[in-house]
PASEBA-1860 file (N, C-alpha, C; in nm, 3 decimals):
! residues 115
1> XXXXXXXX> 1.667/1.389/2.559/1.596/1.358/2.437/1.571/1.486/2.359 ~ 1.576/1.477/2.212/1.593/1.582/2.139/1.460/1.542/2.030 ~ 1.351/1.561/2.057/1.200/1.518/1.942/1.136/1.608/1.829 ~ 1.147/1.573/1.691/1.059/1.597/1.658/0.952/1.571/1.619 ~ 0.832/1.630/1.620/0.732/1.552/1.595/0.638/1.729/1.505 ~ 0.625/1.649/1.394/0.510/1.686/1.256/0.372/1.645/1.286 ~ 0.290/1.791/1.266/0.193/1.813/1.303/0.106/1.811/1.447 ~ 0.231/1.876/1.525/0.190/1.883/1.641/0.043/1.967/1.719
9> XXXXXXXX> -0.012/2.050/1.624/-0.100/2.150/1.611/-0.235/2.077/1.625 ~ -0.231/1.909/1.626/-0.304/1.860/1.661/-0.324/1.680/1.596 ~ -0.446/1.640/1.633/-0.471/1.526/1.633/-0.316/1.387/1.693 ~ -0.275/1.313/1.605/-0.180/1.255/1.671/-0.045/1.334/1.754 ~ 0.003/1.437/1.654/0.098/1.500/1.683/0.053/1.574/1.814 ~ -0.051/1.602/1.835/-0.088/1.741/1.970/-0.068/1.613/2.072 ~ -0.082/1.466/2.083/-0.139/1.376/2.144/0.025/1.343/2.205 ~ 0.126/1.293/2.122/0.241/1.271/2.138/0.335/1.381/2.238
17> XXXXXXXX> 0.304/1.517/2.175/0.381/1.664/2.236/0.382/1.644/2.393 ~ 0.193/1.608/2.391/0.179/1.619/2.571/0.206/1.541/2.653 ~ 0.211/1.369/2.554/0.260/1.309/2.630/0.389/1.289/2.661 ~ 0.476/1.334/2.589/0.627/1.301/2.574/0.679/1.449/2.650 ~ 0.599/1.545/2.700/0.664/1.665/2.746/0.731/1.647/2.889 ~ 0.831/1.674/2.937/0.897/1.632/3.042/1.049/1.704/3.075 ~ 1.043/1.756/3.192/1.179/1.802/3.216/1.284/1.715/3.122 ~ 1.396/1.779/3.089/1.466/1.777/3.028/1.438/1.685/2.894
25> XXXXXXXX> 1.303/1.726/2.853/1.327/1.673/2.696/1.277/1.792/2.611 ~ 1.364/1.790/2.459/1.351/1.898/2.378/1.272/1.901/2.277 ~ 1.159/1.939/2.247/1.090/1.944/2.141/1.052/2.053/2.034 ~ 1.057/1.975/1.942/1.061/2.073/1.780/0.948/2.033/1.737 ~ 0.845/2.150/1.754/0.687/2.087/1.706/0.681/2.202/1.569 ~ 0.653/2.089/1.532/0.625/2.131/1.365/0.478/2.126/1.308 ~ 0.410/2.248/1.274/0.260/2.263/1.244/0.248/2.425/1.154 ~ 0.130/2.381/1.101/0.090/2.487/1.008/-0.007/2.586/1.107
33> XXXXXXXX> -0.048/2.594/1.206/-0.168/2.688/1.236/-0.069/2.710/1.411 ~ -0.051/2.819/1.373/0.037/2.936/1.480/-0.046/2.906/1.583 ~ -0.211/2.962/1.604/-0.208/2.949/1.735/-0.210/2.817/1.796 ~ -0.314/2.718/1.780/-0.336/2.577/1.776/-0.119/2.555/1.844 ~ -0.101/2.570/1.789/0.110/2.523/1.794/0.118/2.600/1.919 ~ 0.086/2.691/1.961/0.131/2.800/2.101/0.086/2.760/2.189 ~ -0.032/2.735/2.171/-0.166/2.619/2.298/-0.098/2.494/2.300 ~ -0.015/2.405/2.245/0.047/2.311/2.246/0.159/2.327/2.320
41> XXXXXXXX> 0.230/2.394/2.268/0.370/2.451/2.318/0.367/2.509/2.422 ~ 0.252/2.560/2.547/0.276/2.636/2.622/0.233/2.488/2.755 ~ 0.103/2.435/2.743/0.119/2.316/2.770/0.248/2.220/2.806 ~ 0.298/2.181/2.685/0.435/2.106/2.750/0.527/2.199/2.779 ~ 0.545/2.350/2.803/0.617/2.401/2.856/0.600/2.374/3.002 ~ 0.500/2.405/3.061/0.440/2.382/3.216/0.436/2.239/3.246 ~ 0.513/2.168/3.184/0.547/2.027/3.220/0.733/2.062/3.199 ~ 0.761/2.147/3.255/0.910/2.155/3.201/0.975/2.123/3.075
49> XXXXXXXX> 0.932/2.086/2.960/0.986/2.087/2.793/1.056/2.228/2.785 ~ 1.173/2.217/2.693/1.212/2.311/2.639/1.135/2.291/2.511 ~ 1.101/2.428/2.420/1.018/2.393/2.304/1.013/2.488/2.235 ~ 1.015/2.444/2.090/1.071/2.549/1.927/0.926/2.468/1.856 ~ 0.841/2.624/1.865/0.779/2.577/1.744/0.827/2.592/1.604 ~ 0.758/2.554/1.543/0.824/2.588/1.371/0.742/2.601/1.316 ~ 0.612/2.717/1.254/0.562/2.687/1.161/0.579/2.669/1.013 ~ 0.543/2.563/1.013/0.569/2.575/0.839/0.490/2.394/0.769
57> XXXXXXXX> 0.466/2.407/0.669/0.398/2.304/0.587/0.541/2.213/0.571 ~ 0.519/2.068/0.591/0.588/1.968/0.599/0.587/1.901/0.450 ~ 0.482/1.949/0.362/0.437/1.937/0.190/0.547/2.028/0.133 ~ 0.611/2.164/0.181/0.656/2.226/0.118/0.854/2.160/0.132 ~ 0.948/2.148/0.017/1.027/2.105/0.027/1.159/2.215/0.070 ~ 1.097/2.348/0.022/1.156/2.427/0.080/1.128/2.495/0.207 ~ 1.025/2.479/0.292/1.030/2.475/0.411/1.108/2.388/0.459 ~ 1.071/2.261/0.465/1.157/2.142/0.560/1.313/2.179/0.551
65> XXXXXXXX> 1.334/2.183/0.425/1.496/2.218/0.397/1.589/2.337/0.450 ~ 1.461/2.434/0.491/1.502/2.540/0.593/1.504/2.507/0.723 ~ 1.396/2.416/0.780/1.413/2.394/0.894/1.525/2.268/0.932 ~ 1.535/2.215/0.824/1.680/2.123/0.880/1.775/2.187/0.890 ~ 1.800/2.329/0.813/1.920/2.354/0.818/1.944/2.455/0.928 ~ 1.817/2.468/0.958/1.791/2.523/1.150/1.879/2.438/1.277 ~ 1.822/2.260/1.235/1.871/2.186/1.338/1.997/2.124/1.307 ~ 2.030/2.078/1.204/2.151/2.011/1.151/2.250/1.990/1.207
73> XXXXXXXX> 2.300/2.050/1.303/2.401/2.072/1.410/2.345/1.994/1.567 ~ 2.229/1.953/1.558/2.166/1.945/1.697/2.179/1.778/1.670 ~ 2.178/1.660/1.776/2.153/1.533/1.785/2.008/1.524/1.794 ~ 1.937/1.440/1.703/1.803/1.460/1.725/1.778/1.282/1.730 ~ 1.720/1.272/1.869/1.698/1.165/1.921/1.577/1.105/1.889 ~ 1.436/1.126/1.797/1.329/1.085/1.751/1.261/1.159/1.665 ~ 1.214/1.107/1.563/1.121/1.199/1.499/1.003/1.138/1.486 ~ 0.926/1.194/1.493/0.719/1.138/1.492/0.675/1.223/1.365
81> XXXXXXXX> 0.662/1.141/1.267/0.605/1.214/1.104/0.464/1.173/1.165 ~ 0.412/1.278/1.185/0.235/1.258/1.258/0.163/1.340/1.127 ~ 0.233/1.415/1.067/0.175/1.508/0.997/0.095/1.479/0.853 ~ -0.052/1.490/0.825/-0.139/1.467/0.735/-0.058/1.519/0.633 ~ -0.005/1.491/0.498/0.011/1.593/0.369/-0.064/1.520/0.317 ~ -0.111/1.671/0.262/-0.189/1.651/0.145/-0.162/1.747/-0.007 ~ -0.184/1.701/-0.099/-0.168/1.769/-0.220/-0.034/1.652/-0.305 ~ 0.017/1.778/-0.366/0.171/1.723/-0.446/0.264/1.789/-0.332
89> XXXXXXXX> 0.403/1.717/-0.332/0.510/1.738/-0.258/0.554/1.793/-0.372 ~ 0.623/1.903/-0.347/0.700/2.023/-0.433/0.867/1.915/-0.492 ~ 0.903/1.861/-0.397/1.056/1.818/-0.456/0.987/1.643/-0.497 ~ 0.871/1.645/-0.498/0.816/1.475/-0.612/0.907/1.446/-0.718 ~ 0.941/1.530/-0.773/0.999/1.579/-0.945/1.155/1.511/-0.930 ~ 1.234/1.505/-0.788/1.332/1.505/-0.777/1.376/1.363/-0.732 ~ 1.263/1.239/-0.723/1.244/1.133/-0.671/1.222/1.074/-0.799 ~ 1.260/0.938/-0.845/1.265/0.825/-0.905/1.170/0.748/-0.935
97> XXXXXXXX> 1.057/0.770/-1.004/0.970/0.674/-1.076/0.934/0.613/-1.176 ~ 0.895/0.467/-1.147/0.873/0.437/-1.245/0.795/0.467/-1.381 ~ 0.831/0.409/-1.474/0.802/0.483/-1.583/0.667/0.405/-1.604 ~ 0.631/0.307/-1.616/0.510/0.210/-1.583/0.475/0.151/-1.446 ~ 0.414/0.111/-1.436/0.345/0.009/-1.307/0.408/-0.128/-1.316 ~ 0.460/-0.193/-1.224/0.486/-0.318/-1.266/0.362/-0.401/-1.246 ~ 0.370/-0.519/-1.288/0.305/-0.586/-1.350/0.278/-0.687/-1.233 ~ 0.184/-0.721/-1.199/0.119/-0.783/-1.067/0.196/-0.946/-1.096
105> XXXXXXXX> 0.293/-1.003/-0.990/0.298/-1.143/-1.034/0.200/-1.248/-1.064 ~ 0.244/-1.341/-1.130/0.132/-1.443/-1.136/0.128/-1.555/-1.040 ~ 0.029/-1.585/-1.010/0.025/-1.696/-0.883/0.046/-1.814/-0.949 ~ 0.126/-1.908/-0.858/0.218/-2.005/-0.952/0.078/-2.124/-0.894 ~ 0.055/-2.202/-0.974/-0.064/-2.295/-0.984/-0.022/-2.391/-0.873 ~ -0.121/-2.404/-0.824/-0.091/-2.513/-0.672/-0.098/-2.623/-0.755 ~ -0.066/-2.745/-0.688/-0.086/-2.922/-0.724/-0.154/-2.952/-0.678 ~ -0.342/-2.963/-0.710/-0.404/-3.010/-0.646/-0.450/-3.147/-0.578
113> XXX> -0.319/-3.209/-0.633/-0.333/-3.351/-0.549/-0.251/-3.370/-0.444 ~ -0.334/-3.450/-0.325/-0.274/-3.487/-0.201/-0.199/-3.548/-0.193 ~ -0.096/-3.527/-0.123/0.024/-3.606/-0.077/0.005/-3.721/0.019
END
């Protein structure tokens, strides 16, 4: 098994790392706070994991895009998006929206007489 899992540095993601750590499975923990990620990573190491942290913000589009082009070559057997973003996503601009809201359907009028 080849995992990644976002925001491993804690809450769901720290929760998943430890449980899923296991001889021969590979994990790519992805988190913003270095040490918090090393205390994680050293953990499922002593459960036999091989393990790549990565720091970097999962908000930023040019991070992620560096770190895929880290793994791109690798079979990656799961990914766990555990990771809180918050703010604006940098590549938003590059995604498709609508120009208005659509328009809530209307509820089609029941027949209130019994059959």
């Amino acid at each position: 098994q080849n995992i990644i899992i976002t925001g491993a540095s804690s809450g769901l993601g720290k929760a998943l790392a430890e449980n899923l750590a296991k001889a021969g499975v590979r994990l790519h923990l992805l988190g913003r706070n270095a040490l918090r990620l090393e205390q994680i990573a050293d953990k499922c190491k002593k459960k036999q994991a091989k393990v790549f942290t990565h720091l970097l913000d999962v908000a930023s589009l040019d991070e992620m895009t560096k770190f895929y082009a880290s793994i791109q070559d690798q079979q990656i057997t799961h990914v766990f998006a555990s990771a809180s973003v918050r703010g604006e996503w940098e590549g938003r601009a590059s995604l498709e929206f609508p120009q208005e809201v659509p328009k809530r359907p209307t509820r089609m009028k029941q027949d209130k007489r019994r059959k």
